[in-house]
ROSE-772627 format. One line per field, with one value per residue (C-alpha): residue in three letters; x negated, y negated, z negated; residue number from 1. Coordinates in steps of 0.02 Angstrom, whole numbers, plus 32768, in hexadecimal, padded with zeros to 4 digits. Each point is the difference from the previous one (the first is absolute). Last residue first. Layout:
BEGIN
type	c(ALA ...) $
xx	c(X ...) $
yy	c(Y ...) $
zz	c(Z ...) $
seq	c(NUM ...) $
//
This chain:
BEGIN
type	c(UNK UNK UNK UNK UNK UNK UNK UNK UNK UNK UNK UNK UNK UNK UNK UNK UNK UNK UNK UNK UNK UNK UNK UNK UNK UNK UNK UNK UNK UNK UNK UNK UNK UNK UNK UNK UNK UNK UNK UNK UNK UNK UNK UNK UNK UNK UNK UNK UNK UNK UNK UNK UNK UNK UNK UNK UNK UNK UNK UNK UNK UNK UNK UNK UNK UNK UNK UNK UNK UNK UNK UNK UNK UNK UNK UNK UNK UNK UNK UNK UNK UNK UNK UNK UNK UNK UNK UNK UNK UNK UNK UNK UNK UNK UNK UNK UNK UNK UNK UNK UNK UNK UNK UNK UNK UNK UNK UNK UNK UNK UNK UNK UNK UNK UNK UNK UNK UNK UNK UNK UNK UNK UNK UNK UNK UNK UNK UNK UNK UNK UNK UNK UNK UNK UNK UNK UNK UNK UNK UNK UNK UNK UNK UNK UNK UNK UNK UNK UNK UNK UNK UNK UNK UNK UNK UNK UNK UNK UNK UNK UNK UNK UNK UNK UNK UNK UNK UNK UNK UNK UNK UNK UNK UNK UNK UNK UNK UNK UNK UNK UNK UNK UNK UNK UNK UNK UNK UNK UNK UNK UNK UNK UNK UNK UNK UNK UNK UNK UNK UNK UNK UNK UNK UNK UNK UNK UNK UNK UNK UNK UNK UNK UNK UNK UNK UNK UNK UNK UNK UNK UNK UNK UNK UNK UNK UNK UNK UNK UNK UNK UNK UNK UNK UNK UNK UNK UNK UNK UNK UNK UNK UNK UNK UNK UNK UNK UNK UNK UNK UNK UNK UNK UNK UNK UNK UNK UNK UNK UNK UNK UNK UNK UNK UNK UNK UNK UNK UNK UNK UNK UNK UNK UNK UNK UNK UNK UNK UNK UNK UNK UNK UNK UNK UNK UNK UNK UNK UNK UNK UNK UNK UNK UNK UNK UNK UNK UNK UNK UNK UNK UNK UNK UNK UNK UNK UNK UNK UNK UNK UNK UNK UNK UNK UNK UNK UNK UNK UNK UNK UNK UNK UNK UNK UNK UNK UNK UNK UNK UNK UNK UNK UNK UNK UNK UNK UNK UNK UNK UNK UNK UNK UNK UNK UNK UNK UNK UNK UNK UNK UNK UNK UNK UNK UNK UNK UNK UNK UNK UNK UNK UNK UNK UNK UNK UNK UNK UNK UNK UNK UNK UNK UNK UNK UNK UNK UNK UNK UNK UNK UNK UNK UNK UNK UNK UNK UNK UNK UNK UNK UNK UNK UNK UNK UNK UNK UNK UNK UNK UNK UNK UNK UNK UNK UNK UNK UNK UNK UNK UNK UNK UNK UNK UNK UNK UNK UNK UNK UNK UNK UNK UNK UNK UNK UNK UNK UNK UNK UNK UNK UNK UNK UNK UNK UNK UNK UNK UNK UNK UNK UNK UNK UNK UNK UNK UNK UNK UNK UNK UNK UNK UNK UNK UNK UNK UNK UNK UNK UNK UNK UNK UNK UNK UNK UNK UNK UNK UNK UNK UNK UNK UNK UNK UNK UNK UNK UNK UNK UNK UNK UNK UNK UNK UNK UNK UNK UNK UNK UNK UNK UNK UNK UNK UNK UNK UNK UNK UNK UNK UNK UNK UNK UNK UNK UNK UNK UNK UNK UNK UNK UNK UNK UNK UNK UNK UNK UNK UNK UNK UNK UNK UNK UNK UNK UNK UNK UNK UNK UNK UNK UNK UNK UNK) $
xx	c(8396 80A2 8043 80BE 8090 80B1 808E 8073 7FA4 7F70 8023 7F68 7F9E 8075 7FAB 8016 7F92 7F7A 7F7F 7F6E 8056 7F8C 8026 8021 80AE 8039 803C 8066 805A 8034 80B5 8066 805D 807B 8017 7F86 7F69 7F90 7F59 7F88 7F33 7F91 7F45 7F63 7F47 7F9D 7FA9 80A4 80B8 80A5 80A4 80A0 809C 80AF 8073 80C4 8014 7F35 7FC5 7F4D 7F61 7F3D 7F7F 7F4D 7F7D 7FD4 8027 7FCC 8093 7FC6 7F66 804D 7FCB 8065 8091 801A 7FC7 807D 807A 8008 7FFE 8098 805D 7FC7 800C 80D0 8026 7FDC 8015 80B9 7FFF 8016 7F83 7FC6 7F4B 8001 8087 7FB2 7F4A 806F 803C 7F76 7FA8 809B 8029 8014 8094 7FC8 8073 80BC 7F8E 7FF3 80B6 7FCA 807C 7F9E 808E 804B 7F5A 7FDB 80A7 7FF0 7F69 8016 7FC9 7F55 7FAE 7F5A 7F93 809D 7FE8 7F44 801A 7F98 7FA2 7FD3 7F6B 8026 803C 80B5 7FEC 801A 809A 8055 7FE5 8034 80B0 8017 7FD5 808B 8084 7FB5 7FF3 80A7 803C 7FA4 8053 80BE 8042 800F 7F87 804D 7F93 7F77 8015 7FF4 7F58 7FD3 7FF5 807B 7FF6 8035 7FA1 8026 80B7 8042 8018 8033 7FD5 7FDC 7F42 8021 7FEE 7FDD 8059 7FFA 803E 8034 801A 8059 802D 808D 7F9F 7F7B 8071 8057 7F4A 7FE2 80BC 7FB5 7F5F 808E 804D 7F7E 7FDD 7F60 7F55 7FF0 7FFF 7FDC 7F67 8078 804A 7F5D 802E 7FD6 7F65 7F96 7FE8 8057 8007 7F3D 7F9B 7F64 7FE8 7F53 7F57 7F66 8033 802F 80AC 806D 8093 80B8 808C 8020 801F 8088 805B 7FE7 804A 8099 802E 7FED 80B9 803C 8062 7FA6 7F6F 7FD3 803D 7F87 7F74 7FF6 8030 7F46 7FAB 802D 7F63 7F86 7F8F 7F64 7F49 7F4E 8053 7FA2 7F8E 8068 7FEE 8054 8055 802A 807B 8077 803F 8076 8044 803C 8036 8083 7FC9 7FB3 7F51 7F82 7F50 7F8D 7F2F 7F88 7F60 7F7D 7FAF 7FD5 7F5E 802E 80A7 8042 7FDE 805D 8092 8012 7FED 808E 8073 7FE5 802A 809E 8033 7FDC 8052 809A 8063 807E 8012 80A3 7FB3 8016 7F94 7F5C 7FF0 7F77 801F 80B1 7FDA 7F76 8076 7F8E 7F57 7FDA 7F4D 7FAD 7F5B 801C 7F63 7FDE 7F9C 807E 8086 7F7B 7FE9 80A5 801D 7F5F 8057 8093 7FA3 7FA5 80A4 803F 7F72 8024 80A5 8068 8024 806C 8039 80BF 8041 8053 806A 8082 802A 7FBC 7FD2 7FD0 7FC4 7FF2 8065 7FBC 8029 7F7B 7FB2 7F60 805E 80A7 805A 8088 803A 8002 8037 80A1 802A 8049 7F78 7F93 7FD9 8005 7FD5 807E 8053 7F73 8019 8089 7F60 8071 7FBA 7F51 7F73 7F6C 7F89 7F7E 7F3B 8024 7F7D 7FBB 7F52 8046 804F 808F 8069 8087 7F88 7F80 80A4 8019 7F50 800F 8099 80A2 804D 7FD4 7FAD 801D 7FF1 7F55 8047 7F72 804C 7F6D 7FE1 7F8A 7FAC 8006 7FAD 7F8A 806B 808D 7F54 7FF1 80AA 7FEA 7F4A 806A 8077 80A9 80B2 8042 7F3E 8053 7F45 7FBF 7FB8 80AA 8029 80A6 8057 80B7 8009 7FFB 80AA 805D 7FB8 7F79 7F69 7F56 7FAF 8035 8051 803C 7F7B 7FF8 7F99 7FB5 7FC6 8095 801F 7F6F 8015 80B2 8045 7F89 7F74 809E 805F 7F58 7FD6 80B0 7FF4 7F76 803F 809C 7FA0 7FEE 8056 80A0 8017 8044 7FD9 803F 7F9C 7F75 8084 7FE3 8004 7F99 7FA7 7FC3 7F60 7FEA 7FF2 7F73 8009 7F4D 7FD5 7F50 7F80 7F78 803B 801E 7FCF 7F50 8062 8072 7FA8 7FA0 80B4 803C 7F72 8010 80AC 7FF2 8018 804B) $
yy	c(7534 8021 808D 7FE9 8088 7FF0 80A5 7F40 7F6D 7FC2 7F49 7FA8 8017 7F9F 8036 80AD 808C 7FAF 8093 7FA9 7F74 7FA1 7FD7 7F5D 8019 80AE 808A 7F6E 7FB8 80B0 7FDA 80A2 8004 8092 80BD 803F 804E 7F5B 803E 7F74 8034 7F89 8003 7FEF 8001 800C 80AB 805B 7FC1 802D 7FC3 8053 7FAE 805A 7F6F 805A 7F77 7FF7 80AE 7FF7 8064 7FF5 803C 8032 802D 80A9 8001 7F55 7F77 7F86 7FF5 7FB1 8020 80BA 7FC3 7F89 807D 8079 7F6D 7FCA 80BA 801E 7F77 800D 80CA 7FED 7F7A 805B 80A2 7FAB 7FC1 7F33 7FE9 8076 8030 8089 8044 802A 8030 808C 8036 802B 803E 8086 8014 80A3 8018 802F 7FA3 8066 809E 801D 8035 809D 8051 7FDA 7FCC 7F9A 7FA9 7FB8 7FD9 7F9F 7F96 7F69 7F60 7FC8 7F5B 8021 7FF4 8058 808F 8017 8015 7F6F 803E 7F69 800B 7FD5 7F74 7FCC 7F7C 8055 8068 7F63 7FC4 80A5 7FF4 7F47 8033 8084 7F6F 7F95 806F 803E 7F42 7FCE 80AB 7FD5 80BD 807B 8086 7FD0 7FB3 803B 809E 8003 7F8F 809D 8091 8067 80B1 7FE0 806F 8089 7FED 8087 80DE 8070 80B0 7FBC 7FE3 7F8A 8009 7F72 7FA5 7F72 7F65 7FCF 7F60 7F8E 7F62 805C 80A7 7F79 7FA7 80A4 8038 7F35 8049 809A 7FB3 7F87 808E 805A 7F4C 7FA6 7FF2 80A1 806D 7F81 8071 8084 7FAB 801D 7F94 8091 8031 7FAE 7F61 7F69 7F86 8007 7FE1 805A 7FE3 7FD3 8052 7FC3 7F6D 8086 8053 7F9A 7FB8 7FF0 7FD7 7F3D 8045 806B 7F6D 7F9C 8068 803E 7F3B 7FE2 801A 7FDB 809D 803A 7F9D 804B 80C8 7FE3 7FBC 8099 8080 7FC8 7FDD 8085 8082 7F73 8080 802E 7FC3 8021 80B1 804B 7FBE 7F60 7FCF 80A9 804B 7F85 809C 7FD4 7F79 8060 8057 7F63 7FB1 8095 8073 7FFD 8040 7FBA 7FE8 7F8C 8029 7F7C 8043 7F63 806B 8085 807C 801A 7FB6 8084 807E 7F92 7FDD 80BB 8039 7F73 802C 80B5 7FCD 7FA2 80A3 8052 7FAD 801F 7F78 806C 80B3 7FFA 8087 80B1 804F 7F7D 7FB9 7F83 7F7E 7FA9 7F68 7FF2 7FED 7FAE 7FC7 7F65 7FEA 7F59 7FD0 8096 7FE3 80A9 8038 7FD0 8084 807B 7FE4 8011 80AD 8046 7FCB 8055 80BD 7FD8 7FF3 8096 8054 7FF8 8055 7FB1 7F7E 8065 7FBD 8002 8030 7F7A 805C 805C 7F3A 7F76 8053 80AC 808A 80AA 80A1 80A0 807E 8080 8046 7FAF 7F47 7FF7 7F57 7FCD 7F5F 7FA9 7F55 801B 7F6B 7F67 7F90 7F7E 8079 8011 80BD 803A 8074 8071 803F 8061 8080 8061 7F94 805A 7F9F 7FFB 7F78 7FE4 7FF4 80A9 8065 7F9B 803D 80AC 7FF6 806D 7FC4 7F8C 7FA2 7FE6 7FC7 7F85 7FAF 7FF7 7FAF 8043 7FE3 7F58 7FAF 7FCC 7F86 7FC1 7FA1 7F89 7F48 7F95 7F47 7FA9 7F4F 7FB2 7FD6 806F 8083 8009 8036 807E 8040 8000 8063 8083 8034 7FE4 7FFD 8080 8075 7FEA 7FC5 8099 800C 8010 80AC 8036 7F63 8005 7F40 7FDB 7FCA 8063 8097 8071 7FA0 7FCE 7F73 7F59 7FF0 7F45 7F78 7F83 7F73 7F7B 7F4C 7F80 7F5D 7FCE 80A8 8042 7FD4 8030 8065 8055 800A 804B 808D 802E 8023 8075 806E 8018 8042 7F86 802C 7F9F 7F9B 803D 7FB9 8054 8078 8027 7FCA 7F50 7FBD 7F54 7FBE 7F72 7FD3 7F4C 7FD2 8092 8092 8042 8094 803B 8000 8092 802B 80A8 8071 8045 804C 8070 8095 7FEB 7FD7 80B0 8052 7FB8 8025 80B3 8076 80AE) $
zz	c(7FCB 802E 805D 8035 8016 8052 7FE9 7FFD 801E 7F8C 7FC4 7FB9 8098 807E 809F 7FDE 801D 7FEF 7FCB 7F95 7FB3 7F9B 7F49 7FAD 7FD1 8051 7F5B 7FA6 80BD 7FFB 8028 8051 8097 7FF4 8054 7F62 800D 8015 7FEE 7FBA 8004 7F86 8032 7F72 8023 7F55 8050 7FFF 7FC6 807D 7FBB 8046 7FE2 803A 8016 7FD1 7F6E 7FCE 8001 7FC4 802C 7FBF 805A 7FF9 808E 8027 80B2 801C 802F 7F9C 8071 808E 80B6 8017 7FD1 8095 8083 7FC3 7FDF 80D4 803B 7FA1 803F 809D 8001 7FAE 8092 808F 7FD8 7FD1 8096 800A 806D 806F 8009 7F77 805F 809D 7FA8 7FA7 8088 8072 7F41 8009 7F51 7FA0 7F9A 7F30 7FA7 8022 801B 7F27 8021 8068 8061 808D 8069 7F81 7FC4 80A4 801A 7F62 8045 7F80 8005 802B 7FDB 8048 7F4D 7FA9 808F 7FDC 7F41 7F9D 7F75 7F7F 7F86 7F55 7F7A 807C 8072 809E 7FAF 7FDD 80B1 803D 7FB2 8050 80A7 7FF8 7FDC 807C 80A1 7FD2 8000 809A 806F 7FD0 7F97 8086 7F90 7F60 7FA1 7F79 802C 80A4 7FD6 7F93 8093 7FC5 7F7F 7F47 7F91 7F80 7FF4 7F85 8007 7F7E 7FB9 7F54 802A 808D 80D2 8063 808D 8082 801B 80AF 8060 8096 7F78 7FAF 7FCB 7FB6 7FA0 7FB9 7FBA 7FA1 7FB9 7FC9 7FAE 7F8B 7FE0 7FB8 7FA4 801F 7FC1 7FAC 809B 8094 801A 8028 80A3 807C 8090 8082 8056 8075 7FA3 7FC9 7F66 7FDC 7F7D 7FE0 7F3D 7FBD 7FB4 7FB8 7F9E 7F6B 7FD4 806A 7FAA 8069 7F94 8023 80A2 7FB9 7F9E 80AE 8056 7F93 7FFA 80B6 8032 80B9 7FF4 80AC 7FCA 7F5C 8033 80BA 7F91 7F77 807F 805E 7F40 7FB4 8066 7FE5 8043 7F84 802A 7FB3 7FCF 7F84 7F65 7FFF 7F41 7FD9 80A1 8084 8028 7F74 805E 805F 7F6F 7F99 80BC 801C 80A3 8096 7FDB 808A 7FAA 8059 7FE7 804F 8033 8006 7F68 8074 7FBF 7F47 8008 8068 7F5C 7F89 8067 8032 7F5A 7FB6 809A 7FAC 7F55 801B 8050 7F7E 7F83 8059 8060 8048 7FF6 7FA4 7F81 7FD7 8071 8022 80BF 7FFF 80AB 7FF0 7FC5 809B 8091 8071 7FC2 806B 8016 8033 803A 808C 8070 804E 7F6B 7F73 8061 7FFF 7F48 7FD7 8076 7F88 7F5B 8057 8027 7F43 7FB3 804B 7FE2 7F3D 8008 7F96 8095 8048 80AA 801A 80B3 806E 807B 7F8C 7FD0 7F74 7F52 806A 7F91 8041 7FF3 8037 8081 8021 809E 7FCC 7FE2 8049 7FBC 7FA9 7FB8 7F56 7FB3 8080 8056 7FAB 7FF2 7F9D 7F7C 7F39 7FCC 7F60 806F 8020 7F45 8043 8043 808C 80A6 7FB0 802A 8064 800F 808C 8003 7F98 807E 8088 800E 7FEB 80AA 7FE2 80A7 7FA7 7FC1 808B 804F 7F84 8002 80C6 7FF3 8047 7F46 8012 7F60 7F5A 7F72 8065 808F 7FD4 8082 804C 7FE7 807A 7FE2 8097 8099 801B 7FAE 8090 8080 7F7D 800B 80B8 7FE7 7F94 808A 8057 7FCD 806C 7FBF 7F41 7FA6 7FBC 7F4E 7F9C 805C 800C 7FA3 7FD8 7FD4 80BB 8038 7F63 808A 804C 7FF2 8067 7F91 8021 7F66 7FCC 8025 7F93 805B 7F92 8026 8019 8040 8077 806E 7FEE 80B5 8087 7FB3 7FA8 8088 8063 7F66 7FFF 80C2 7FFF 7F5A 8057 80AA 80A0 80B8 7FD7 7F64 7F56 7F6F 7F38 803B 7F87 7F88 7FA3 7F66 8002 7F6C 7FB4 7FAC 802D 7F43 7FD2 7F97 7FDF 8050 7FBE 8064 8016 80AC 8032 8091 7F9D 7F7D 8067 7FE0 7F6B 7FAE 8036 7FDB 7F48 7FF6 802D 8089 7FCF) $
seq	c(532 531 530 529 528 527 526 525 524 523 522 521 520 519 518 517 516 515 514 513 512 511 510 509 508 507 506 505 504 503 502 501 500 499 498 497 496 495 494 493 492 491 490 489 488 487 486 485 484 483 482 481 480 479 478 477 476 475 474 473 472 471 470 469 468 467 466 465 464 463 462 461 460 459 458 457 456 455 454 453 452 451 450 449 448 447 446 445 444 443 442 441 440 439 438 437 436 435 434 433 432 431 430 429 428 427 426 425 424 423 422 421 420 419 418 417 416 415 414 413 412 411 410 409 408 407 406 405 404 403 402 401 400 399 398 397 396 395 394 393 392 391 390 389 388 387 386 385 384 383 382 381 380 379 378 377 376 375 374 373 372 371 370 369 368 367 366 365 364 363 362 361 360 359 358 357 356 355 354 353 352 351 350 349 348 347 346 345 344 343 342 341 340 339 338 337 336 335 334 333 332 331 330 329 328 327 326 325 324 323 322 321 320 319 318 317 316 315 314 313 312 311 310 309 308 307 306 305 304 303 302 301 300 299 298 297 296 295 294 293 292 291 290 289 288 287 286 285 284 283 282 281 280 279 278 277 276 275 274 273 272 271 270 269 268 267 266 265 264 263 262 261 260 259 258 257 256 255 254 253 252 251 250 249 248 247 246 245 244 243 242 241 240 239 238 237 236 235 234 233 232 231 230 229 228 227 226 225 224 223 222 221 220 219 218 217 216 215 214 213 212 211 210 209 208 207 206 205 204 203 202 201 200 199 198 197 196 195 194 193 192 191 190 189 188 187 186 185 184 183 182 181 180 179 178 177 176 175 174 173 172 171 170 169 168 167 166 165 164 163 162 161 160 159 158 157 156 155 154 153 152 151 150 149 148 147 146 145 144 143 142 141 140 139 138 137 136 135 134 133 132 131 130 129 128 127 126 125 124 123 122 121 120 119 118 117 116 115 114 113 112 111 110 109 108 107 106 105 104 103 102 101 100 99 98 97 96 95 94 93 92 91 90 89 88 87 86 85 84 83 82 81 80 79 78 77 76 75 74 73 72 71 70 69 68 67 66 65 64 63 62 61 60 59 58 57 56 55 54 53 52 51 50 49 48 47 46 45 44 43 42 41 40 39 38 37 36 35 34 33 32 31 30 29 28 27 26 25 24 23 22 21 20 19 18 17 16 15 14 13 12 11 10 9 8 7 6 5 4 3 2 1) $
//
């Protein structure tokens, strides 16, 4: 069995000694391989042109979402996490991406395809791979207690030697569980995490982590051990890649999520925001900051080493768990019912006692926002609104390809799939997209500008660092954020409500940095100002 050391003389002499050091302008795109499509060039071709086209000068990070060859959940069912998928294109493309931007590369490391290589090795005796997977028994009742994101089966079967035998699969019979009790499995990943480091991945997203040690009897979800392997795997990429940043996806309540900064931030260097998306679509919706700002006022950071990745869209679903404890159940179903009405879908998990809730709210979030034939300007402005708040929120900000484009929903997309997460994921022809980002008054159009406009914006002033402090205030529907770092100081006003709103207080003898309304003491309706 190959051991840590080899594995850190191997790779050693690819990394840089640095350490990663949030920075201001660090913001990042989330992107699919291809998201871009244009005729004669592969995905991977085409997102590195719109982004050499469109992103360069306002942000500096490319999340790419698996490229590796896959067999489904639109590359989260990985068959060999070293291969770049051959329709997307190759390595050198991804390293073309790199020289311009920092690169951010999804760990598929809960499980893996069942036609991988690793699985089939498996199910054929190789010795090599012996208990890489876990069996169970579907008869053990104590396999109720496990907390999961789905409604499948927690087991399936499988032929291994002639034999049938029942496997663990958290997400679907395709994605097999990787058993990370067996010490080679940890060394097979730490190896995949290194590789990733050596062709230019400055950021690591660990997908699905809560749900990595498996222990009989439990709910399977945040064990000890788990927190303990993300610590390892800090610890040992440390040694030779301190530039590595670690990000920790765990879609769940905000007590749990934050529990993977570990103990004065000895494991994830980033956790997702995960309340903050259902957080901002519940305030504005009922044009009520007070649950906001009370939760804003929340948010502590363990040490200045680590920060939140905010973000209010992504590839998956509006996670609605992480609103547990901030609103009412009923409150979360209602925010549910708004989506079905505005073109959505919310999807469904399965509970101890047998029954199933909401687990996340599937539509691209400026559907959500708006209804989809709602008056182009005021969609544009309500949406705009939400991603100024999460711009200036302590952290680094993820921006979702279709929220940078202004998308809306593709709900055909997602019909004829039969796969809800579809609604946000459309590809867009780059012929088109070039169409409508020249013509005025389209809600492309409009959304980049605006966009565009406060990227490049935040990105000059200090207060705005990653790590920075704030302070938040609801003043009669205004949500207040007040960014502090380096003795520079800039007050952000979000107007929630459908009302002018005085705040002559917040403005006297202070620059206006964004301008969006000529009378700065009067922010319209869904308007928001930057003052410094």
């Amino acid at each position: 069995m190959i051991s840590i050391a080899v594995l850190l003389s191997k790779y050693q002499s690819l990394f840089s000694p640095e350490n990663h050091g949030f920075q201001v302008n660090d913001i990042i795109l989330i992107t699919y391989a291809e998201s871009f499509k244009n005729v004669s060039e592969s995905g991977l071709q085409t997102l590195n042109k719109v982004c050499k086209k469109y992103l360069s000068g306002s942000i500096n990070s490319i999340h790419i979402l698996p490229f590796y060859p896959s067999t489904s959940d639109d590359g989260f069912s990985v068959t060999d996490y070293k291969k770049v998928n051959p329709k997307y294109g190759n390595w050198d493309d991804i390293r073309k991406i790199g020289e311009s931007f920092h690169l951010m590369f999804d760990a598929v490391i809960n499980h893996i395809s069942k036609s991988s290589g690793w699985f089939i090795y498996y199910l054929n005796g190789d010795t090599e791979f012996d208990d890489f997977f876990i069996e169970g028994d579907p008869r053990n009742a104590e396999l109720a207690k496990v907390i999961r994101p789905r409604t499948s089966p927690l087991l399936h079967t499988y032929i291994r030697k002639g034999e049938e035998i029942n496997i663990w699969t958290t997400f679907s019979e395709d994605q097999v569980d990787l058993n990370y009790s067996n010490p080679k499995v940890f060394l097979k990943v730490l190896d995949v995490l290194l590789f990733y480091i050596s062709k230019g991945a400055k950021f690591i997203r660990l997908d699905a982590i809560a749900f990595l040690w498996k222990t009989i009897g439990t709910n399977c979800l945040h064990l000890d051990e788990t927190h303990l392997v993300v610590q390892t795997y800090r610890r040992i990429i440390e040694r030779i890649a301190p530039h590595t940043v670690l990000i920790t996806e765990t879609n769940v309540p905000h007590a749990e999520n934050i529990s993977y900064f570990g103990t004065g931030c000895n494991e994830a260097h980033m956790v997702y925001n995960f309340s903050l998306p259902p957080l901002l679509a519940y305030s504005l919706l009922n044009e009520n900051v007070e649950i906001l700002t009370r939760w804003a006022n929340s948010l502590r950071l363990p040490s200045g080493q680590c920060c939140f990745f905010n973000f209010t869209a992504s590839h998956d679903g509006i996670g609605l768990r992480p609103l547990q404890g901030l609103i009412s159940d009923e409150a979360i179903r209602e925010l549910a019912k708004t989506a079905i009405r505005n073109g959505g879908f919310v999807s469904s998990k399965s509970n101890a006692d047998g029954t199933t809730s909401p687990y996340e709210i599937n539509c691209n979030y400026l559907d959500l926002l708006t209804v989809p034939n709602a008056e182009n300007q005021l969609r544009a402005k309500r949406f705009m609104l939400t991603q100024s708040v999460m711009l200036c929120m302590p952290g680094v900000p993820g921006i979702y390809y279709h929220s940078l484009f202004g998308s809306g929903n593709d709900r055909q997309g997602a019909i004829n799939s039969g796969i809800n997460r579809r609604i946000n994921r459309e590809k867009i022809q780059f012929a088109v997209l070039e169409n409508e980002l020249q013509t005025s008054g389209n809600i492309r159009q409009l959304v980049f500008q605006q966009y565009t406009d406060l990227l490049q914006l935040r990105k000059q002033e200090a207060a705005f660092h990653p790590t920075g402090k704030a302070r938040f205030t609801n003043d009669e529907g205004v949500f207040v954020i007040e960014r502090i770092y380096d003795n520079e100081t800039i007050v952000c006003l979000h107007n929630f409500s459908g009302k002018q709103k005085d705040i002559s207080k917040y403005t006297d003898n202070k620059l206006c940095l964004t301008n969006n309304n000529p009378n700065k003491n009067i922010p319209e309706p869904y308007g928001f100002e930057w003052f410094k």
